[in-house]
C-alpha positions as CSV (number, residue, x, y, z in Angstrom):
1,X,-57.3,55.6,-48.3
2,X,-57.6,58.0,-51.3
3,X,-54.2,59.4,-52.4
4,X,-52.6,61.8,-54.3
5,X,-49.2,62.0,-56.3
6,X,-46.7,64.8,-54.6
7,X,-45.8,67.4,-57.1
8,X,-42.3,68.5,-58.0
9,X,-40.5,69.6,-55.3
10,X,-43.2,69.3,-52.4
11,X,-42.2,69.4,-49.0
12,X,-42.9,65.8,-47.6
13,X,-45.1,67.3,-44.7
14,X,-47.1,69.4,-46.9
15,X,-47.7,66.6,-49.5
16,X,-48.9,64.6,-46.2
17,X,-51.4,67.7,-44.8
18,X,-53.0,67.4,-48.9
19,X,-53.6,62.9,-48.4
20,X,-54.9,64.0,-45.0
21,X,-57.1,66.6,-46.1
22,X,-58.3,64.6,-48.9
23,X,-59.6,62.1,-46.2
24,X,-61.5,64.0,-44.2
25,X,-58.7,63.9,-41.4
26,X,-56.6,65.8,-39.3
27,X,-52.3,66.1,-38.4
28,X,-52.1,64.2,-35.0
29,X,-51.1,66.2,-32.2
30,X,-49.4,65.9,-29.1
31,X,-47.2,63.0,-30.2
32,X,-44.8,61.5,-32.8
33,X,-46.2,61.5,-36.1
34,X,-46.6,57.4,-36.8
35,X,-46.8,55.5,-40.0
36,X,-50.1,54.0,-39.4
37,X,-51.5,57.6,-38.8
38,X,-51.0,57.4,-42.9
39,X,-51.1,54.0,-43.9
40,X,-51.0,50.5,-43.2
41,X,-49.1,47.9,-44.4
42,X,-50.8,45.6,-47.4
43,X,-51.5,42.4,-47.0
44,X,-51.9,42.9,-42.8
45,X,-48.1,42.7,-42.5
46,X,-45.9,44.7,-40.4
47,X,-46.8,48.8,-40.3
48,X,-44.0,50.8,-42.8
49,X,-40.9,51.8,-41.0
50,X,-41.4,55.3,-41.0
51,X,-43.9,57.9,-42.0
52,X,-41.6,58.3,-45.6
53,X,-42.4,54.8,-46.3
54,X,-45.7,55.3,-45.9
55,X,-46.1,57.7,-47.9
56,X,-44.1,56.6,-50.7
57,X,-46.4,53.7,-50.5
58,X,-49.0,55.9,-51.2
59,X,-47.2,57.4,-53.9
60,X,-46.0,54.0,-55.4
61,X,-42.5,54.7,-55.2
62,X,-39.8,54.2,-53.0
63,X,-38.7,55.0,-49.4
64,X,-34.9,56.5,-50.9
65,X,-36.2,58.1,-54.6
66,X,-39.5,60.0,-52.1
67,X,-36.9,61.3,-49.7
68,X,-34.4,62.3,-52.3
69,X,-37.4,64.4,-53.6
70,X,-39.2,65.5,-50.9
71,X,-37.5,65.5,-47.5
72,X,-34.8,67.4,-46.3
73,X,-32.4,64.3,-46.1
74,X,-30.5,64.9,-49.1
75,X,-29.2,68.3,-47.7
76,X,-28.8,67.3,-44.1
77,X,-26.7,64.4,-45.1
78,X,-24.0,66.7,-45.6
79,X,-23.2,67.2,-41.7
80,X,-23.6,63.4,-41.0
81,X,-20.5,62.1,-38.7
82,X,-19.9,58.5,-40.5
83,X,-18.0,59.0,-43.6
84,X,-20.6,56.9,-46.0
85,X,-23.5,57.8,-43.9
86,X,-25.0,61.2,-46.0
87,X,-25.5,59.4,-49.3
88,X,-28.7,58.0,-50.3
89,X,-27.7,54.5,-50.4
90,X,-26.8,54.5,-46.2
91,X,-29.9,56.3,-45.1
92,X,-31.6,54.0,-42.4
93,X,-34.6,54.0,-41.1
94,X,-33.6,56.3,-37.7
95,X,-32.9,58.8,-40.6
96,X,-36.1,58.5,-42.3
97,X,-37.9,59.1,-39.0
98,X,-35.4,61.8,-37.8
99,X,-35.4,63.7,-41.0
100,X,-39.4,62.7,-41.8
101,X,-42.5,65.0,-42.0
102,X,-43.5,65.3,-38.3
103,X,-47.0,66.5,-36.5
104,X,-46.1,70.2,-36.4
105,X,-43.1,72.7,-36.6
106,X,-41.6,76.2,-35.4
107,X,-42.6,77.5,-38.5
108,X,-43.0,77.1,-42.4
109,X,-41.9,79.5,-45.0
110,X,-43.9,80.3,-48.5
111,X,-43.2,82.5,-51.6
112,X,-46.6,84.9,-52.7
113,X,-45.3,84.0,-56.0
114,X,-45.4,80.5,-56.3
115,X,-48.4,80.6,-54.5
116,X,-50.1,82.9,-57.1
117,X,-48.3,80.8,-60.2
118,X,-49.5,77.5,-58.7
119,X,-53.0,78.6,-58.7
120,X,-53.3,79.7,-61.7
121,X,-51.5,76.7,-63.3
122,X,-53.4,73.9,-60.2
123,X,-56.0,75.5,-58.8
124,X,-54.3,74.6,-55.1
125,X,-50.6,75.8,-53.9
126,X,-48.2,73.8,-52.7
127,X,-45.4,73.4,-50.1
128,X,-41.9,74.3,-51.5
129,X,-39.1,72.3,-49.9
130,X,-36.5,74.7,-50.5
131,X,-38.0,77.4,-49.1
132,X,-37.9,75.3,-45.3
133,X,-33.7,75.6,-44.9
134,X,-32.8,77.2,-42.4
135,X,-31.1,80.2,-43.7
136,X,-33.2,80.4,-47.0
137,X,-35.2,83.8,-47.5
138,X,-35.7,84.2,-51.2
139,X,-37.1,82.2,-53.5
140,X,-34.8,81.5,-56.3
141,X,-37.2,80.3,-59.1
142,X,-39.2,83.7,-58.9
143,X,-36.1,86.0,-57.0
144,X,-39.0,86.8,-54.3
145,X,-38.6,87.2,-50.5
146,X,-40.5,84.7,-48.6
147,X,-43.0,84.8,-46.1
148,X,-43.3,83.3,-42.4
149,X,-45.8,81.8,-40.8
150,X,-45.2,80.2,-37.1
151,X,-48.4,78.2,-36.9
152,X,-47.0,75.0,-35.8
153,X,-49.5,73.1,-38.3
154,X,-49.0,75.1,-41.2
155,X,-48.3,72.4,-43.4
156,X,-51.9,70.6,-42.2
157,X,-52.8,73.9,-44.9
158,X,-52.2,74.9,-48.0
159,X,-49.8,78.1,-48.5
160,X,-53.0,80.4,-49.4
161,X,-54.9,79.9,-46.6
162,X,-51.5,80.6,-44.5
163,X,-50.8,83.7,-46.6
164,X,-53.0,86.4,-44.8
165,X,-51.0,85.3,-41.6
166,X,-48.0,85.3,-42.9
167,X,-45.1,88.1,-42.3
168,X,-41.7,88.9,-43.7
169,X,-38.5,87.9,-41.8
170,X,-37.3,91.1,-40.5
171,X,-36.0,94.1,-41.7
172,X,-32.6,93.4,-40.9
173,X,-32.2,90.4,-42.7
174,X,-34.4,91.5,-45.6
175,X,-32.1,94.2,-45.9
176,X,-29.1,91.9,-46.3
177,X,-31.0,89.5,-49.4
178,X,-28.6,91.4,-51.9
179,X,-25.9,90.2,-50.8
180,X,-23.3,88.2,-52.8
181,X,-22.7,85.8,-50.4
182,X,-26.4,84.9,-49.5
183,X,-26.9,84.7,-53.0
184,X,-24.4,82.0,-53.4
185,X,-25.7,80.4,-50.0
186,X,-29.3,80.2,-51.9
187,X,-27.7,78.9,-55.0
188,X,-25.8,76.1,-53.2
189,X,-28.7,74.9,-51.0
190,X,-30.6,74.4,-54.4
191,X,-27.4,71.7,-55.9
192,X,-27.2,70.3,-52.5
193,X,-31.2,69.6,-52.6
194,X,-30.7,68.4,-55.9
195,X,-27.4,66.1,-55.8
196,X,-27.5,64.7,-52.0
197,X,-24.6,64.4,-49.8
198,X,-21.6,62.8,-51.3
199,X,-20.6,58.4,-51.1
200,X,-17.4,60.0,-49.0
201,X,-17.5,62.5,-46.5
202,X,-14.5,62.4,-45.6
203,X,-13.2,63.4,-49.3
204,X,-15.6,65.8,-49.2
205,X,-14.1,67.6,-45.7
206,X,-10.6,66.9,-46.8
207,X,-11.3,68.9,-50.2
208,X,-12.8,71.6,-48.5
209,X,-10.0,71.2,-45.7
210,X,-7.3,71.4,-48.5
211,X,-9.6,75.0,-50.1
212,X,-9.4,76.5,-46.5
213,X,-5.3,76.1,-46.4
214,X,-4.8,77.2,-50.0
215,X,-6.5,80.2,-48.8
216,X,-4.3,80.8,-45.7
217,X,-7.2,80.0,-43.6
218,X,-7.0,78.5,-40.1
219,X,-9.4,75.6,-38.8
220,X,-8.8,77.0,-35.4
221,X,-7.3,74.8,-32.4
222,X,-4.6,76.4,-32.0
223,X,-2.2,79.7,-31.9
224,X,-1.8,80.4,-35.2
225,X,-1.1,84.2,-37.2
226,X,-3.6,82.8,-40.3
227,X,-6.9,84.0,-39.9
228,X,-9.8,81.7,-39.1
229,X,-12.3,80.2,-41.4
230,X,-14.8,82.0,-38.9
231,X,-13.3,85.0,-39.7
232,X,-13.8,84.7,-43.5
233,X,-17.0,83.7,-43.1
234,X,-18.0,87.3,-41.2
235,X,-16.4,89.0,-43.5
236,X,-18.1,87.7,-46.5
237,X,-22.3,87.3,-44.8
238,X,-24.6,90.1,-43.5
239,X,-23.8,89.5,-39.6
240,X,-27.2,90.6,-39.1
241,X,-28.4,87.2,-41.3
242,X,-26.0,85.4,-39.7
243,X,-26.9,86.1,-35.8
244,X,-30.8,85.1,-36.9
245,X,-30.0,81.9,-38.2
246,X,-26.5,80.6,-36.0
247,X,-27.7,82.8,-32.6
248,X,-24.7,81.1,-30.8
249,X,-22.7,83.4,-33.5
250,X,-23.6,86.7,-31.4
251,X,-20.4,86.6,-29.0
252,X,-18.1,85.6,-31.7
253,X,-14.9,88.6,-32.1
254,X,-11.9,88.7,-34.6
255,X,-9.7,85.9,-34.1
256,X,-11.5,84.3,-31.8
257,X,-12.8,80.6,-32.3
258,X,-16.5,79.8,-33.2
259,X,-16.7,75.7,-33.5
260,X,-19.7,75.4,-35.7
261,X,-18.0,76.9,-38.5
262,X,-13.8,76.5,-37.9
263,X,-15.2,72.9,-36.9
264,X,-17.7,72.1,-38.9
265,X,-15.3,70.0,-41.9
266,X,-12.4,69.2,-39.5
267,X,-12.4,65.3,-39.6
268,X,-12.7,65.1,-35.9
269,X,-15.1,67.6,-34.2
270,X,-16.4,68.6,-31.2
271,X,-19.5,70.4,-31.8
272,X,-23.0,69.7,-33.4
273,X,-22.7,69.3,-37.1
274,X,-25.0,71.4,-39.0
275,X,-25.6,71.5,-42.9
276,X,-26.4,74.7,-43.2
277,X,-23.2,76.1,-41.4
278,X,-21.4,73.5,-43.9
279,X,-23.1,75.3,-46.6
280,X,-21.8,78.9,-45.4
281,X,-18.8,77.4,-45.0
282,X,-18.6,76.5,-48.3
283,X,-20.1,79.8,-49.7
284,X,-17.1,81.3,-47.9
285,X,-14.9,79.8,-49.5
286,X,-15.7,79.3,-53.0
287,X,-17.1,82.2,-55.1
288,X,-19.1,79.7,-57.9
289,X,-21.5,77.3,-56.5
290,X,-20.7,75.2,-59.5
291,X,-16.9,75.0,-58.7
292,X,-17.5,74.0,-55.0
293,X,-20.3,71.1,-56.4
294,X,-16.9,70.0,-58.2
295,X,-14.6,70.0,-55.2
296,X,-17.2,68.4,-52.9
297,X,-17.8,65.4,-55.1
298,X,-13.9,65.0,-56.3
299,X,-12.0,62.0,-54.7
300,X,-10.0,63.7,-52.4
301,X,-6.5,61.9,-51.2
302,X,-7.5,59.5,-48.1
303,X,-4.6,58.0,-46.4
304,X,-3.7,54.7,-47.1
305,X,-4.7,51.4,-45.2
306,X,-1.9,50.4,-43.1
307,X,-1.5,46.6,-44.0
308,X,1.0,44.3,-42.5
309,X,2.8,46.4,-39.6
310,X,5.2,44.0,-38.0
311,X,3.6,44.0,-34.3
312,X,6.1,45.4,-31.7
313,X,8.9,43.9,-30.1
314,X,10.4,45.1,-26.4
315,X,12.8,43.6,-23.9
316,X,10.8,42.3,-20.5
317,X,12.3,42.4,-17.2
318,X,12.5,39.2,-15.8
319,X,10.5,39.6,-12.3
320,X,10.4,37.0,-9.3
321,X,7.9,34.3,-9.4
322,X,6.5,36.2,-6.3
323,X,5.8,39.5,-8.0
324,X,4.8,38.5,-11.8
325,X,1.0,38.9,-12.8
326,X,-1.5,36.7,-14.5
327,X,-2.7,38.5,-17.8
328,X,-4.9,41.3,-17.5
329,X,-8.4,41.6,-18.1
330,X,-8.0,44.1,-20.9
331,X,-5.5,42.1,-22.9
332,X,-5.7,42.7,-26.8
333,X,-5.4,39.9,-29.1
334,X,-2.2,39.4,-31.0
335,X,-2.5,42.2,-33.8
336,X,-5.2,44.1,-31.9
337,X,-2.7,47.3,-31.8
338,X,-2.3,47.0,-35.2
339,X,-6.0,46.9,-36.6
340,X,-5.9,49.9,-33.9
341,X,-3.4,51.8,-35.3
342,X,-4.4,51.0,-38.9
343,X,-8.1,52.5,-37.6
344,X,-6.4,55.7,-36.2
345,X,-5.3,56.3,-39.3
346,X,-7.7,56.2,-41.4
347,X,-10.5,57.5,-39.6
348,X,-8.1,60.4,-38.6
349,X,-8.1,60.0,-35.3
350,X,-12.2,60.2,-35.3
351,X,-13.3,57.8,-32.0
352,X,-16.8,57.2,-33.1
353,X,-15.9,56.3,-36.3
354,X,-12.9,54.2,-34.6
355,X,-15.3,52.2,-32.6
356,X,-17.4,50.9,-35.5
357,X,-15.0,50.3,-37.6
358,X,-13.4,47.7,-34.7
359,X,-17.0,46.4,-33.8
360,X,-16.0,47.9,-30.4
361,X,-17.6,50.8,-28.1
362,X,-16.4,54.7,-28.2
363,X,-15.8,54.0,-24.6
364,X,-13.0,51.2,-24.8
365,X,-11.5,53.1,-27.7
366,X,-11.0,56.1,-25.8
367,X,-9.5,53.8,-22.4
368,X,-6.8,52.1,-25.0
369,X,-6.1,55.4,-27.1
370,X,-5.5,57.5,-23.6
371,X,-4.2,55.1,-21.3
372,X,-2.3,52.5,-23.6
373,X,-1.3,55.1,-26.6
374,X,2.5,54.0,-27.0
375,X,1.5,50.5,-28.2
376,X,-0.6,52.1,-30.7
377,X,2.4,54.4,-31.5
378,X,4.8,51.8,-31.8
379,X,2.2,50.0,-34.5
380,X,2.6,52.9,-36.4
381,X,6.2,53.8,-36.0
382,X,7.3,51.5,-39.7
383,X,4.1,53.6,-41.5
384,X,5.0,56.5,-44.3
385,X,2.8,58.5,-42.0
386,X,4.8,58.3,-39.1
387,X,8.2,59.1,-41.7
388,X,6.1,62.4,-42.4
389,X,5.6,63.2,-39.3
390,X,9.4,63.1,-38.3
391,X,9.9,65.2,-41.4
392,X,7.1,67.7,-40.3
393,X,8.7,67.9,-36.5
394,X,12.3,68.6,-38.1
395,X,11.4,72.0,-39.3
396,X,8.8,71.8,-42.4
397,X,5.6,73.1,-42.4
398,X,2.7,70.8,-42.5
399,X,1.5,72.0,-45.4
400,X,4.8,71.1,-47.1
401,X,4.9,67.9,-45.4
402,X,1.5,66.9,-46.5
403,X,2.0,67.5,-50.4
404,X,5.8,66.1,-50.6
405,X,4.5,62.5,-49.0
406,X,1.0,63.3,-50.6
407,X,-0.8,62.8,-46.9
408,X,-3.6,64.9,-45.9
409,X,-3.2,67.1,-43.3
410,X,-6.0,65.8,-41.0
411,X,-4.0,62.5,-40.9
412,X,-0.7,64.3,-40.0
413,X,-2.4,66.4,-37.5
414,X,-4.6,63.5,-35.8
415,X,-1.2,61.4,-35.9
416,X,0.3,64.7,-34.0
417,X,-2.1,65.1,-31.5
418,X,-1.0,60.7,-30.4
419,X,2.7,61.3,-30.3
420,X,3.2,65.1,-29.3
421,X,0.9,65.7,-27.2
422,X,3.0,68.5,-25.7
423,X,5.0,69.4,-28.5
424,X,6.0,72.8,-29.4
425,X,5.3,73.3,-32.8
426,X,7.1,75.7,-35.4
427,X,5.3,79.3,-35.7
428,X,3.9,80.1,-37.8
429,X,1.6,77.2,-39.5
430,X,-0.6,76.9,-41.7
431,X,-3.1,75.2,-40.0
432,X,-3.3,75.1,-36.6
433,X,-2.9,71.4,-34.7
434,X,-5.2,70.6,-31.4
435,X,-3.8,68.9,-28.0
């Protein structure tokens, strides 16, 4: 198969429609875009994993340094759940696949600009992968708007022939380009292209966890009087951007909770993860992209491993031979509680993340945290964490109680939500605990 290099900063599918074109074939359709739709394997072995590494075959590279380049994955790692999963050295290939060029899309975006500078510097334009984030509608190299085409095989061409077709997003967004805000949004998406998603995300939401309290923001979850990190966010985008690109945004009023942004760096979330509410997220809260690159990739303050909990002692009624019971079916091991409780803890309270940790399911996790919790509780009754706590319950904020035994505040919280379920907590906070 003839091949050709992808240029810097191609779009993965775009740089696949030029090695098609350049054979004489055609984008499959109707199905999953497949490896062997772009190359086989040398040598007659198995068929490359994924369509990325196939075509960083092609390209004589790798699988990681062609997706870092050319795919989307280094900005979508951000809103991965698993704490190491987003950085480039934990992709897998589900990723590669998920997060892949694929046989067609809802629509492509292009810049007249880049379009007219590549052909006079090529001969040919290219696909931009900057310009296909959600949420992006300028180009930053050349400050243009961009254009829209909704042909789903758009990238099968090159931007020129797509250019007489294409339209600009509408007037009401347009309209809203000069703002601050989406300027630091387009700013951001470009270092988060360029970096990747940080070794710990966990730091990284703690950080930005830690931003959202210094600025008497509210994570939501609760009755609090701090205002929401929603809230900041509508004051500081066009709404009329922000309904195109988050629709779900439409029916969201003052004070009142909207998950995929109050959620979106809480620890332990409900709600679909999405990197470019992250990124507006973070635009809301810092003013310089540069400073919020810092924060994102300092080592935040992760609670400690708890090591060496003594395992629980009670006193047993002594029942009649007639009425004692064999051992049950769900019986731990000996320090199960405590590699439990130790989990807890560090994941935050985070199930999924519980579960794999303990080589275990999300389903028998949840059965021992809801059913069994006071075991777990006990384990964790000799841990600084749990001294906090008491500290916290006896009339400091959390806030306080988190920098005086330097614990973060999604630990105390997720600890919180396994001994008080039903507690009444001090008004006001500043940040709001969950049941």
């Amino acid at each position: 198969m003839l091949t050709t290099q992808p240029l810097p900063e191609e779009f993965a599918a775009g740089h696949l429609g030029r090695v098609l074109c350049l054979n004489g074939l055609r984008y499959p359709r109707g199905a999953s875009l497949k490896a062997s739709d772009i190359a086989e394997s040398p040598g007659g072995g198995d068929a490359p994993a994924s369509p990325v590494h196939a075509l960083s075959q092609l390209a004589g590279t790798t699988a990681v340094s062609y997706a870092r380049d050319h795919t989307l994955l280094p900005f979508e790692g951000f809103a991965f759940r698993r704490d190491k999963a987003g950085h480039y050295s934990q992709w897998s290939d589900v990723d590669y696949r998920r997060l892949g060029p694929q046989t067609s899309y809802p629509h492509a975006a292009l810049c007249p600009e880049c379009v007219a500078e590549d052909e006079a510097s090529l001969g040919f334009s290219y696909w931009r992968r900057g310009h296909q984030v959600d949420g992006v509608r300028r180009c930053t190299r050349h400050d243009a708007a961009l254009q829209l085409t909704e042909r789903p095989d758009a990238f099968a061409h090159t931007p020129r022939a797509m250019l007489d077709g294409a339209h600009a997003f509408p007037t009401a967004e347009c309209s809203a380009l000069t703002s601050d805000a989406l300027t630091r949004y387009h700013a951001t998406v470009d270092l988060m292209l360029e970096r990747g998603a940080p070794e710990s995300l966990a730091s990284m939401r703690v950080n930005l966890t830690d931003k959202a309290i210094t600025e008497g923001l509210s994570l939501g979850s609760g009755s609090t009087q701090n205002p929401l990190l929603s809230d900041r966010v509508f004051e500081v985008f066009p709404r009329d951007w922000l309904y195109a690109v988050f629709p779900e945004s439409r029916a969201k009023q003052p004070g009142q909770e909207l998950g995929i942004f109050d959620h979106t760096i809480k620890r332990v979330s409900h709600c679909q993860l999405s990197a470019p509410a992250l990124t507006v997220v973070i635009c809301a809260l810092f003013e310089d992209p540069a400073e919020a690159m810092d924060a994102i990739y300092a080592e935040a303050r992760l609670p400690p491993m708890v090591t060496n909990v003594p395992p629980a002692t009670s006193k047993r009624r002594t029942r009649s031979p007639k009425k004692q019971r064999g051992p049950s079916h769900h019986a731990c091991k000996p320090d199960g509680w405590n590699k439990l409780a130790q989990a807890y803890l560090e994941h935050q309270g985070d199930i999924d993340a519980i579960a794999a940790a303990l080589g275990s399911t999300v389903e028998k996790v949840r059965w021992r945290m809801t059913t069994q919790r006071t075991k777990v509780v006990v384990a964790l009754s000799t841990t600084e964490e749990y001294r906090a706590l008491k500290t916290f319950l006896a009339g400091r904020s959390l806030a306080e109680t988190s920098e005086s035994h330097d614990i973060p505040i999604g630990t105390l919280e997720a600890l919180l939500r396994l001994v008080h379920r039903k507690v009444a907590l001090p008004d006001p906070l500043p940040y709001a605990c969950s049941d």
